[in-house]
DOVO-115750 format. One record per residue: residue in one letter; chain; x, y, z of N, C-alpha, C in turn. Coordinates in steps of 0.001 Angstrom, whole numbers, always signed. Layout:
<recs>
<rec residu="a" chaine="A" n_px="X" n_py="Y" n_pz="Z" ca_px="X" ca_py="Y" ca_pz="Z" c_px="X" c_py="Y" c_pz="Z"/>
...
</recs>
This chain:
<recs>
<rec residu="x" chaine="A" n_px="-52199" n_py="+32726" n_pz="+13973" ca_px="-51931" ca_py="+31886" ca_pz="+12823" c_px="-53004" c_py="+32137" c_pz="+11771"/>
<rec residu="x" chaine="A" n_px="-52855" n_py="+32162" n_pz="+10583" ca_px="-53687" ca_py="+31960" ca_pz="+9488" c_px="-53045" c_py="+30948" c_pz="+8365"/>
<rec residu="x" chaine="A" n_px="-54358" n_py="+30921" n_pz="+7480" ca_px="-54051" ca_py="+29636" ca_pz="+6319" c_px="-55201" c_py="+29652" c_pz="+5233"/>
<rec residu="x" chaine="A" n_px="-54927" n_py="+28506" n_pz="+5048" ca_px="-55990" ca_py="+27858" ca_pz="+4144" c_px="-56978" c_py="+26666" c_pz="+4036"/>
<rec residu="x" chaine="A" n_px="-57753" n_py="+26187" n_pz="+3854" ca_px="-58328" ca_py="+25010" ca_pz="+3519" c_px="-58724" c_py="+24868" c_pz="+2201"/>
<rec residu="x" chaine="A" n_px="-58491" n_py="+23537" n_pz="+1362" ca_px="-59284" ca_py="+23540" ca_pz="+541" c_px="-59531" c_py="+22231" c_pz="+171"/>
<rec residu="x" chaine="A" n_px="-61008" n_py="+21816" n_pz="-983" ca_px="-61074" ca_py="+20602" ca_pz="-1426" c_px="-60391" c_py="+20906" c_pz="-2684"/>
<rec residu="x" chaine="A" n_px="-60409" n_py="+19603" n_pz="-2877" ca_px="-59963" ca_py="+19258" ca_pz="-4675" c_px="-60140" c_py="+18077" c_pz="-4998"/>
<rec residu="x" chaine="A" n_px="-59885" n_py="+17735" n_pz="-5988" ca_px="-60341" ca_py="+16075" ca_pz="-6895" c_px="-59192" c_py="+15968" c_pz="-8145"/>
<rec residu="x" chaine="A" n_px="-58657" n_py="+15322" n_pz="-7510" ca_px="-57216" ca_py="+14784" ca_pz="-8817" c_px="-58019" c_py="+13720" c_pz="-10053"/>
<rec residu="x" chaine="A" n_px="-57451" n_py="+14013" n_pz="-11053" ca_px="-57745" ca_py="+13368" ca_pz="-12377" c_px="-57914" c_py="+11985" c_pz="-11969"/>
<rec residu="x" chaine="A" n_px="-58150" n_py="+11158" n_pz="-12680" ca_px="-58407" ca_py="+9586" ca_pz="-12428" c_px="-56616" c_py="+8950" c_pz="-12695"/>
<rec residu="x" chaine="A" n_px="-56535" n_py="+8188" n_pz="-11829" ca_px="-55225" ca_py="+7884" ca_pz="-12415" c_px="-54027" c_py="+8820" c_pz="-11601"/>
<rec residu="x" chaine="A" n_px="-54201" n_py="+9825" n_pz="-10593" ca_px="-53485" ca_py="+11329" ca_pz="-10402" c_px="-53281" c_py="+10990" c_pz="-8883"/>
<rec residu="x" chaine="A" n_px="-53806" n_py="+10142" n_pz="-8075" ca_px="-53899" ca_py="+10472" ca_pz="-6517" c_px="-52827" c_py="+10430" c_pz="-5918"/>
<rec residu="x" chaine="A" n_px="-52044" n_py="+9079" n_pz="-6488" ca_px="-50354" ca_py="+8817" ca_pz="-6315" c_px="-49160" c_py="+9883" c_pz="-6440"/>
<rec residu="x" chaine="A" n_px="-49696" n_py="+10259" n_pz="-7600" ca_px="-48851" ca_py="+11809" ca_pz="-7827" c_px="-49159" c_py="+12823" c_pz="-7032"/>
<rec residu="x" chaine="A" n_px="-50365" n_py="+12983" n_pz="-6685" ca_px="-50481" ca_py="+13921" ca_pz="-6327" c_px="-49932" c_py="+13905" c_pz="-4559"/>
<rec residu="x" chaine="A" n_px="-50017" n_py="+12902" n_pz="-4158" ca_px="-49405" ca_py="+12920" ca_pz="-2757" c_px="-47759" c_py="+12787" c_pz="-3011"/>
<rec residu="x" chaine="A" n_px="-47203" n_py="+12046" n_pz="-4179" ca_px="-45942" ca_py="+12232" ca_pz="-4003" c_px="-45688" c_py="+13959" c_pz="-4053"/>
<rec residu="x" chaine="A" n_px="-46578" n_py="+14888" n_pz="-5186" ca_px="-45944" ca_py="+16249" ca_pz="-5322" c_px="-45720" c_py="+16730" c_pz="-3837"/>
<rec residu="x" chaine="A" n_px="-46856" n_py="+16829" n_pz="-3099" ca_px="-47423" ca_py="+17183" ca_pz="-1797" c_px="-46331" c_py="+16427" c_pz="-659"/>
<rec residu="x" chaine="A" n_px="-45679" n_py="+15801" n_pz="-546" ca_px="-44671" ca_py="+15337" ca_pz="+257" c_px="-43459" c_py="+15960" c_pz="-247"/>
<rec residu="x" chaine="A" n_px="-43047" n_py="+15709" n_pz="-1769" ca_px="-41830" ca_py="+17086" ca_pz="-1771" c_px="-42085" c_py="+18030" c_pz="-1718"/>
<rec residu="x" chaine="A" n_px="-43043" n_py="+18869" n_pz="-1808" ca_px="-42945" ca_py="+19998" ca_pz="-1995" c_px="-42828" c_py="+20466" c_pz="-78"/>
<rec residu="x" chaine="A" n_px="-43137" n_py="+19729" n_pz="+762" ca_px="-43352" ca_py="+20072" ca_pz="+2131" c_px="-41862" c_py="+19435" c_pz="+2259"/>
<rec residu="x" chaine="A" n_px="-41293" n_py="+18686" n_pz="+1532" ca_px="-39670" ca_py="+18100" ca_pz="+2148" c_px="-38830" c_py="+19163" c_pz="+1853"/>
<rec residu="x" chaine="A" n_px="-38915" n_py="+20301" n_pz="+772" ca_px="-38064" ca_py="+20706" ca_pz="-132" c_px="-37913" c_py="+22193" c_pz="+479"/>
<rec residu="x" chaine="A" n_px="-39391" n_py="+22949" n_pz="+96" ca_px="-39682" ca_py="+24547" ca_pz="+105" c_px="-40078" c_py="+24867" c_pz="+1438"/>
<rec residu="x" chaine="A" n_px="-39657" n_py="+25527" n_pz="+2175" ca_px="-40444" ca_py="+25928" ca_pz="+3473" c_px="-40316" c_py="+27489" c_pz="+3003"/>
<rec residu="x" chaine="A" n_px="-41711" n_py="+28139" n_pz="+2936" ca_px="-41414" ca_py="+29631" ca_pz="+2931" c_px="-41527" c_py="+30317" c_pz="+4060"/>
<rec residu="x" chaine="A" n_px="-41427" n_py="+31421" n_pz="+4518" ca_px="-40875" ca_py="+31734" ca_pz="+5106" c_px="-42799" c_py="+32237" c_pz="+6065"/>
<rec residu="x" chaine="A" n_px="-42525" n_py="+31995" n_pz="+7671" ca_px="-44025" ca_py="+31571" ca_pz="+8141" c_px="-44710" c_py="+30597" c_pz="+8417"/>
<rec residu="x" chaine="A" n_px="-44123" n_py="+29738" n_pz="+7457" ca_px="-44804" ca_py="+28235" ca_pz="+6913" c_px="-44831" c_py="+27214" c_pz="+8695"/>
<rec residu="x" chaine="A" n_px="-46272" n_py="+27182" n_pz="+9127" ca_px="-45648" ca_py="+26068" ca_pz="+9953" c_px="-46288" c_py="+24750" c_pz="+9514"/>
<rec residu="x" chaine="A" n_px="-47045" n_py="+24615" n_pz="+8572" ca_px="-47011" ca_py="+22874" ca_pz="+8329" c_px="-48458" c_py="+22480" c_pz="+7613"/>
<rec residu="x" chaine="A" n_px="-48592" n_py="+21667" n_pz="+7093" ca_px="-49792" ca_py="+21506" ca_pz="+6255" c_px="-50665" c_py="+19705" c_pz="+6791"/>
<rec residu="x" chaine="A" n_px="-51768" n_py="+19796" n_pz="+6643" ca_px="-52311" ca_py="+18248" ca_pz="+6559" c_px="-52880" c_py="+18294" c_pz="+5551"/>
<rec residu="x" chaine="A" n_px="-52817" n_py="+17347" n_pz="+5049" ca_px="-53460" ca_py="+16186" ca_pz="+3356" c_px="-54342" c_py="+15020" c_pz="+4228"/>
<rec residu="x" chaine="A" n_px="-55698" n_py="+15297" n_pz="+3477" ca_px="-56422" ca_py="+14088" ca_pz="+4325" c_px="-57326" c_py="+13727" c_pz="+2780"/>
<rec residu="x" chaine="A" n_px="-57104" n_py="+12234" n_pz="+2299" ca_px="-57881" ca_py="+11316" ca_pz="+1378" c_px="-59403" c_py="+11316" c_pz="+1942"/>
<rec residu="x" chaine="A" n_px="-60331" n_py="+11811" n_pz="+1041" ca_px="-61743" ca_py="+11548" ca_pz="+1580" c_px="-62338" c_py="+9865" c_pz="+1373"/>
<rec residu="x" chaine="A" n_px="-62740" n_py="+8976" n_pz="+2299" ca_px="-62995" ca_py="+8012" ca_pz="+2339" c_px="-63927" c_py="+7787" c_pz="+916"/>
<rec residu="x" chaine="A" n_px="-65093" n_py="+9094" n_pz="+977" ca_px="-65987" ca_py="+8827" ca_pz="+296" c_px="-65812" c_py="+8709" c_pz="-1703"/>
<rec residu="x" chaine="A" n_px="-64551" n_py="+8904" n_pz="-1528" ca_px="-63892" ca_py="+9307" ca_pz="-2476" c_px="-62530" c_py="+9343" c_pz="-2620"/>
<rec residu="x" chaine="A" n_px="-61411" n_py="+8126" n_pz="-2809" ca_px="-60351" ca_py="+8130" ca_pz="-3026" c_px="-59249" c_py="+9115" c_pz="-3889"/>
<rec residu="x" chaine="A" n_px="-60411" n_py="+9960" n_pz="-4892" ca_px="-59495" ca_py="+11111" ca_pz="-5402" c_px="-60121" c_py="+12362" c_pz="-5003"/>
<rec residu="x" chaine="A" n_px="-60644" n_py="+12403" n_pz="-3975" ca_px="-61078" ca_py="+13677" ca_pz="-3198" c_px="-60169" c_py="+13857" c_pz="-2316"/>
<rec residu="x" chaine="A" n_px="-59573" n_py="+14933" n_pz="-2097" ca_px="-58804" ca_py="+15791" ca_pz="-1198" c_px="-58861" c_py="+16624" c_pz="-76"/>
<rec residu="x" chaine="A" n_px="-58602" n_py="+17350" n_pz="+1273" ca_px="-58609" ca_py="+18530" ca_pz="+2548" c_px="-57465" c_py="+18382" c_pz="+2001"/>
<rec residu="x" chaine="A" n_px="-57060" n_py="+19690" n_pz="+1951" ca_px="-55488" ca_py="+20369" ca_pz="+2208" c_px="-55754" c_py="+21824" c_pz="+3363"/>
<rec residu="x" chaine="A" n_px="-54947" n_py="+21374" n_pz="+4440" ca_px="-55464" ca_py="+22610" ca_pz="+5068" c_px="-53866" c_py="+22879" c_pz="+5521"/>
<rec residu="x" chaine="A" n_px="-53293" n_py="+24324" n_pz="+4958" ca_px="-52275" ca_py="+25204" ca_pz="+5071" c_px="-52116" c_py="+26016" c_pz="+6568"/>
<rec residu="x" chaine="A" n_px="-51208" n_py="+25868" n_pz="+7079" ca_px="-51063" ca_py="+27080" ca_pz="+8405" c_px="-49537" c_py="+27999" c_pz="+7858"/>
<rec residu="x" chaine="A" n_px="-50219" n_py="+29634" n_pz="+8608" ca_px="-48391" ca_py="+30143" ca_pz="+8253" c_px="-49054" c_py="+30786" c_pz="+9653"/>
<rec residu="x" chaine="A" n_px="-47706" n_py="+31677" n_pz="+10102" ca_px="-47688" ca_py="+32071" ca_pz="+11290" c_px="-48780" c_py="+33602" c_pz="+11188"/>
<rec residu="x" chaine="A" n_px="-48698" n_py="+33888" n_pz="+10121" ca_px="-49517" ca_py="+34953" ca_pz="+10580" c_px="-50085" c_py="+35384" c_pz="+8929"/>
<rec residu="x" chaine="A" n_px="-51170" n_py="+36285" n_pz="+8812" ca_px="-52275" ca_py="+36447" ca_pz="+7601" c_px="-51111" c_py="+36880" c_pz="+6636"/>
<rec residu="x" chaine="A" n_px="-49949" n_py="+37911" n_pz="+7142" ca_px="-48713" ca_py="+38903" ca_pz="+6022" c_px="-47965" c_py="+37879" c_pz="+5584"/>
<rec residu="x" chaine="A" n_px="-47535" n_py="+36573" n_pz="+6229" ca_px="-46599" ca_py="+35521" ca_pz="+5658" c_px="-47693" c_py="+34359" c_pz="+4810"/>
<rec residu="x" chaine="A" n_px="-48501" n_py="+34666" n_pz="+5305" ca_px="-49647" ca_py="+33568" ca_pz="+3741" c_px="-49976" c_py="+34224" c_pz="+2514"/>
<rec residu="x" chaine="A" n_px="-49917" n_py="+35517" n_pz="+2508" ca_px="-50317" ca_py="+36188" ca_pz="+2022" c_px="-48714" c_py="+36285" c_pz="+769"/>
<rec residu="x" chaine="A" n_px="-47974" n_py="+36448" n_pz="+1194" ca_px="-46653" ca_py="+36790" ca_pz="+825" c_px="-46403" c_py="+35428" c_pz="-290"/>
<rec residu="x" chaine="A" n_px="-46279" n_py="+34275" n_pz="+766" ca_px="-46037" ca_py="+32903" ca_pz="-190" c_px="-47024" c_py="+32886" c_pz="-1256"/>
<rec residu="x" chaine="A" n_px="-48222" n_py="+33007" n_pz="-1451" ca_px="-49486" ca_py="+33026" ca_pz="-2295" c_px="-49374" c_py="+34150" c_pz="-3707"/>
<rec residu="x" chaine="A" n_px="-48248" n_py="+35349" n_pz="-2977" ca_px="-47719" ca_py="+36212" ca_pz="-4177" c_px="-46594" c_py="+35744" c_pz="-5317"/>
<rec residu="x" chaine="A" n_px="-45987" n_py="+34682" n_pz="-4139" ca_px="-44461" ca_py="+34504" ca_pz="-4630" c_px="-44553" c_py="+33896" c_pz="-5789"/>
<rec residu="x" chaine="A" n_px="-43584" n_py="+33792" n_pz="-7087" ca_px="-43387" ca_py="+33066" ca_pz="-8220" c_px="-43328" c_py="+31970" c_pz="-7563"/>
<rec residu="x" chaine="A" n_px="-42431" n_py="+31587" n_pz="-7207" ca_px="-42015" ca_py="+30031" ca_pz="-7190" c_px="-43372" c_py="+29171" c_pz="-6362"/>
<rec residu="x" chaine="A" n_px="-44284" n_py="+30053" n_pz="-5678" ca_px="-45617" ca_py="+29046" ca_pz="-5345" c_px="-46558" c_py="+29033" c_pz="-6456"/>
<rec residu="x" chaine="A" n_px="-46622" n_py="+30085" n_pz="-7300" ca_px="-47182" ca_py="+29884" ca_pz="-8460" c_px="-47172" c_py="+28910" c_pz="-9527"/>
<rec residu="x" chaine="A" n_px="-45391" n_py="+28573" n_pz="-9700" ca_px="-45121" ca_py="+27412" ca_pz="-10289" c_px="-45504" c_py="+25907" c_pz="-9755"/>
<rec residu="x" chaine="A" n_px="-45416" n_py="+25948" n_pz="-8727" ca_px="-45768" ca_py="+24877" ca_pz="-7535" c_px="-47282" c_py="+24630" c_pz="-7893"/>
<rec residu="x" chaine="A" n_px="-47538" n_py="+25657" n_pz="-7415" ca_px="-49156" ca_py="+25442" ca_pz="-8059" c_px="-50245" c_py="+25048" c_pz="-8900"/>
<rec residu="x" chaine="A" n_px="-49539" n_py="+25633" n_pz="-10364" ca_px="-49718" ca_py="+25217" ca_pz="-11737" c_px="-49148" c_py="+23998" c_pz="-11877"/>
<rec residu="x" chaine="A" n_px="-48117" n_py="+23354" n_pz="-11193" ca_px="-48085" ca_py="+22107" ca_pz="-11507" c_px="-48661" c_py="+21395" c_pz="-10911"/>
<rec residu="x" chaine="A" n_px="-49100" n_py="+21480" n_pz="-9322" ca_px="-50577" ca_py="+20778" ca_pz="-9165" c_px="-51767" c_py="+20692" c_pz="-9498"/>
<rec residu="x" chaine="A" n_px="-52493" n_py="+21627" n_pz="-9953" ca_px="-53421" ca_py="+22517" ca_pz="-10924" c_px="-53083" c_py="+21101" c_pz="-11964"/>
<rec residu="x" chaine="A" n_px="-52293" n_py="+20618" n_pz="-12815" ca_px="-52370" ca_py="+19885" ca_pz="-13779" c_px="-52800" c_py="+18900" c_pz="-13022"/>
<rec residu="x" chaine="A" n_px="-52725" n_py="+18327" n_pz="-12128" ca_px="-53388" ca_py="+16933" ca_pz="-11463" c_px="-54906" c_py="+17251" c_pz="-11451"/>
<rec residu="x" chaine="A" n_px="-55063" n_py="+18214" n_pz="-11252" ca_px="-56786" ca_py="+18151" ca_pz="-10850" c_px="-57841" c_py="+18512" c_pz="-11810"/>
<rec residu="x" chaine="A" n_px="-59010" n_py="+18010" n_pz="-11181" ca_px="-59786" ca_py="+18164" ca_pz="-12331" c_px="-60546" c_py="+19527" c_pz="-12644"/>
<rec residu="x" chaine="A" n_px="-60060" n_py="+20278" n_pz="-11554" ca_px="-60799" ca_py="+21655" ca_pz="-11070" c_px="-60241" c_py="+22315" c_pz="-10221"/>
<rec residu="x" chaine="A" n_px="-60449" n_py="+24143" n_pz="-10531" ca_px="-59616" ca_py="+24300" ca_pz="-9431" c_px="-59778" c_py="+24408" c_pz="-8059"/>
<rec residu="x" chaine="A" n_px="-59207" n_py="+24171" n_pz="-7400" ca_px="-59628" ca_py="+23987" ca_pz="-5776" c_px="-60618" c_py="+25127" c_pz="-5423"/>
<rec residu="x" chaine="A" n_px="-61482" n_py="+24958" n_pz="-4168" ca_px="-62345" ca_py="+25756" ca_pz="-3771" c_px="-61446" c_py="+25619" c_pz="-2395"/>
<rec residu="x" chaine="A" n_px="-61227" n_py="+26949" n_pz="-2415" ca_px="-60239" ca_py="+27780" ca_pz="-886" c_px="-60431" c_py="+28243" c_pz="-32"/>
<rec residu="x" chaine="A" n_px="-61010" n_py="+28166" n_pz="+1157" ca_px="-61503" ca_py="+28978" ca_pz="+2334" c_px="-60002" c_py="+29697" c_pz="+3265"/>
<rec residu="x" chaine="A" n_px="-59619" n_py="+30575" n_pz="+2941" ca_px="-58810" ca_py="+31084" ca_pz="+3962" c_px="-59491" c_py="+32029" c_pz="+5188"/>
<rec residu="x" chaine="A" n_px="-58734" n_py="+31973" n_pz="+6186" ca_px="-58862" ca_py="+32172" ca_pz="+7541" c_px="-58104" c_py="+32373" c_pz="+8720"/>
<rec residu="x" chaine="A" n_px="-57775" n_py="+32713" n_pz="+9879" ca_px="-57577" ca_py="+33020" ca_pz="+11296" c_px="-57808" c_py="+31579" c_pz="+11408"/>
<rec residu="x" chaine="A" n_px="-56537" n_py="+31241" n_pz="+11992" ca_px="-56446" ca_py="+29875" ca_pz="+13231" c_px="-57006" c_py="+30292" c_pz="+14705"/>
<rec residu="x" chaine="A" n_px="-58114" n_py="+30264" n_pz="+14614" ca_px="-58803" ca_py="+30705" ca_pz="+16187" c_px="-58165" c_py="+29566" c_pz="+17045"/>
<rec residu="x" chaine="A" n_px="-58076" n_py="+28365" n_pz="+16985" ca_px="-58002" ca_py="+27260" ca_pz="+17714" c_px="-57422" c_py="+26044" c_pz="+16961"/>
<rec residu="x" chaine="A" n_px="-56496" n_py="+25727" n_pz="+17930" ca_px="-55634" ca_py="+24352" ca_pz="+17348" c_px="-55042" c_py="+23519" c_pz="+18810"/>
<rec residu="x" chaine="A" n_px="-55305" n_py="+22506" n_pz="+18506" ca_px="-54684" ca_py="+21516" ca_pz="+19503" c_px="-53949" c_py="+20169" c_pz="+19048"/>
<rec residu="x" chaine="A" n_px="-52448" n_py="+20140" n_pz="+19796" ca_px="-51981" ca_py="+18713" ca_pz="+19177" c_px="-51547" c_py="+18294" c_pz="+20731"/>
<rec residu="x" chaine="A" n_px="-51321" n_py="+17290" n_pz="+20416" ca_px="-50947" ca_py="+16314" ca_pz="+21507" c_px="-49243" c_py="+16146" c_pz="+21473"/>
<rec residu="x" chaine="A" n_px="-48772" n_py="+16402" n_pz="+20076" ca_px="-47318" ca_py="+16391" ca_pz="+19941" c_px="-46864" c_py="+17282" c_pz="+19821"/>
</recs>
């Protein structure tokens, strides 16, 4: 598996939106790889953001990240924030769920 992580900080006023975009866009688009994303609110900071991305493998993250239509996706989240995200992509060495 590979992905992404990243922080970000939505505009003042933006956090609402920004989780509604982030719930359709995971109800709507599945590209192709895609197995699933978490959104986690930083306590320390109600418009601080983790978005951490999984696809099945580095060629299908890589692919969605080329595609137009994530670009558009993008740029319209990009308008919520106050900056652009700082991105660590990576190898899923290790993952565990209980479900």
């Amino acid at each position: 598996m590979y992905g992404t992580v990243a922080r970000m900080k939505v505009k003042p006023g933006q956090a609402e939106a920004f989780v509604a975009f982030g719930k359709e866009f995971d109800g709507q688009r599945r590209p192709k790889g895609y197995i699933g994303q978490h959104v986690y609110r930083l306590d320390a900071d109600a418009n601080e953001f983790i978005l951490v991305v999984v696809f099945e493998d580095k060629e299908s993250y890589h692919a969605n990240a080329n595609d137009p239509e994530q670009d558009k996706d993008y740029r319209q989240m990009r308008d919520m924030l106050e900056a652009d995200p700082v991105w660590h992509d990576g190898e899923v060495v290790y993952s565990f769920h209980t479900s």
